[in-house]
Residue, then its C-alpha position, 0 to 999 in steps of 0.5 A: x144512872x143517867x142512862x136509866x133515868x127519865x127526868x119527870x117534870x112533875x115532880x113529887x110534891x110539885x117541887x125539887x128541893x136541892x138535892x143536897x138538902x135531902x136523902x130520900x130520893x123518889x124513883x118512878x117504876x112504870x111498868x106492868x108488863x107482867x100484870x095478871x089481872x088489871x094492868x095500868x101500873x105503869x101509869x101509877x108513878x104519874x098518878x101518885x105524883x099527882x096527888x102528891x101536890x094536893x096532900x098536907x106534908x105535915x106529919x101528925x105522927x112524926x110531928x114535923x113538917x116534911x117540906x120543912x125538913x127537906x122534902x123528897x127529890x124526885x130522881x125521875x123514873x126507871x128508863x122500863x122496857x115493856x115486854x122485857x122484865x128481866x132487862x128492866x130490872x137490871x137497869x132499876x138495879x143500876x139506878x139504884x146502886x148509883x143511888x146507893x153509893x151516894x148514900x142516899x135512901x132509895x123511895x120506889x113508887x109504882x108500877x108492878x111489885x116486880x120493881x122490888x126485885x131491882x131495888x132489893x138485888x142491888x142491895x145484896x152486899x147489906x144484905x137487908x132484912x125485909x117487910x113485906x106488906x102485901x096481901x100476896x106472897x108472890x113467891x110462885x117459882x113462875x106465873x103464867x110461864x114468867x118466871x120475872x113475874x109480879x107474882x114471882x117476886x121474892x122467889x127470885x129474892x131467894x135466888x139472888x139471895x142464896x137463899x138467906x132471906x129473912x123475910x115477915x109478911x104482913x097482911x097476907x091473905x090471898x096465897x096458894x099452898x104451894x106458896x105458904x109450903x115454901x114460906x114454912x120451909x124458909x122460916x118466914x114469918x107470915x102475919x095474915x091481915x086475920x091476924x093483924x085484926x086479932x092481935x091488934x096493932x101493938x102485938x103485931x108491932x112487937x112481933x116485928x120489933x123481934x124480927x127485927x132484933x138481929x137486923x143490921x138494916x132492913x127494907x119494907x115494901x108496901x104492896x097497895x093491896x094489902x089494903x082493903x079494896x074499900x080504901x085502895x080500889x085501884x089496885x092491879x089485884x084487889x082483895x077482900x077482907x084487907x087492912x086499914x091505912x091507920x093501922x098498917x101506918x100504926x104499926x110502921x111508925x111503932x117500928x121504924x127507925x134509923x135502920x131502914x135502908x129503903x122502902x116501896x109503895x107499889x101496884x097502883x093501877x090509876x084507871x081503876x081507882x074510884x076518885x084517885x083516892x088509892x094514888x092519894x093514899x100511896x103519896x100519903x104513906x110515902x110522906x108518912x113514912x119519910x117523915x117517921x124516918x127523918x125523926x127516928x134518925x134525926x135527919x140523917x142516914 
């Protein structure tokens, strides 16, 4: 892991707890060499840091003090390669095998949603089932000739996978056919941020307690466009008609539990976000989401 690792001196919070006091560790994804659209992900990671140290770790949710818990220790970030995807994933699947097999509960930060792939790859053997909050599929088999692309991610999933994904979309608007064809054929279940404002949060948390029903553990990934760009405008591919914070949150907290292996908070894009106020967003949802585990596994995994 160390080979892979850059020690950050701005840690996630402004601090280090001692390792030992804590399981949730904080990985940094600095990457965007795949990106589309408006590239600066790899700046994300830093940015979110940032507004980390100016945010309240008290959860009203959860009702517990993060920092009083524990806090978040704060690993560093993925030694990347820009130019060359393929290589940075294998070394994010290195880091976190190691994290992995300490026991530890793995916490991406980004960077462009390729960094899910590492994350995801190196937990085949728990075979997780995964939330994909996002307001893409990024399931084409390639984008713009790459096929280790941002907009590839869970197809290359289906690869690793051997094609045993159980995967739910939440929040999803902006697809292609051909993406939403395969989808169907792999029996994912898809929930469109259309469908999140019609059922409300309650009924979409029940369908996902039913997915979930058969799930030894799962992963969630939180790609920061599934937010409407009104909240998140910093974003690598904003799109409209999106998803409130309090909802998505909502609906996190009426699901998680001591099952959750990991989760992301991915593609912020810093040089576009009008008053930081997408990184105070993702460093807000990665202490809520902290949070709401701790209390529903009672401090431990």
């Amino acid at each position: 892991m160390s080979l892979y690792l850059i020690d950050n001196p701005e840690a996630f919070g402004g601090y280090r707890p001692r390792r030992a006091n804590i399981a949730y560790s904080i990985i940094g994804f600095p990457f965007d060499s795949t990106s589309s659209y408006r590239a600066g992900q790899r700046f994300g990671p830093s940015s979110i840091r940032r507004a980390s140290r100016y945010i309240e770790f008290n959860s009203l949710r959860s009702g517990i003090d993060l920092d009083e818990a524990g806090g978040l220790y704060d690993e560093g970030d993925v030694a990347v390669v820009y130019g060359d995807p393929k290589e940075t994933v294998r070394r994010a699947i290195d880091v976190y095998k190691a994290l992995l097999d300490e026991g530890r509960l793995p916490v991406m930060i980004g960077g462009e949603h390729l960094g899910t792939l590492g994350a995801l790859a190196s937990m085949r053997k728990l075979d997780p089932c995964i939330i994909w909050i996002d307001a893409h599929m990024d399931l084409r088999d390639d984008y713009l000739g790459c096929r280790y692309s941002h907009a590839s991610v869970v197809r290359r999933l289906l690869e690793r996978f051997g094609g045993r994904l159980k995967l739910f979309y939440l929040g999803v608007r902006g697809f292609s056919g051909e993406e939403l064809r395969v989808a169907e054929e792999k029996g994912f279940e898809v929930t469109t941020s259309f469908d999140v404002r019609r059922l409300g949060p309650e009924m979409v948390s029940l369908r996902l307690k039913n997915f979930l029903a058969d799930c030894k553990n799962y992963y969630i990934s939180i790609d920061m466009d599934v937010f409407d760009p009104s909240y998140a405008p910093g974003v690598g591919n904003p799109e409209p008609e999106g998803l409130s914070p309090t909802i998505v949150l909502d609906i996190i907290w009426n699901i998680i539990d001591s099952r959750l292996v990991g989760f992301d908070v991915m593609e912020v894009s810093p040089q576009y976000d009008a008053g930081g106020i997408t990184s105070v967003l993702a460093a807000k949802i990665v202490v809520e989401m902290a949070s709401m585990h701790y209390v529903r596994s009672k401090g431990s995994i």
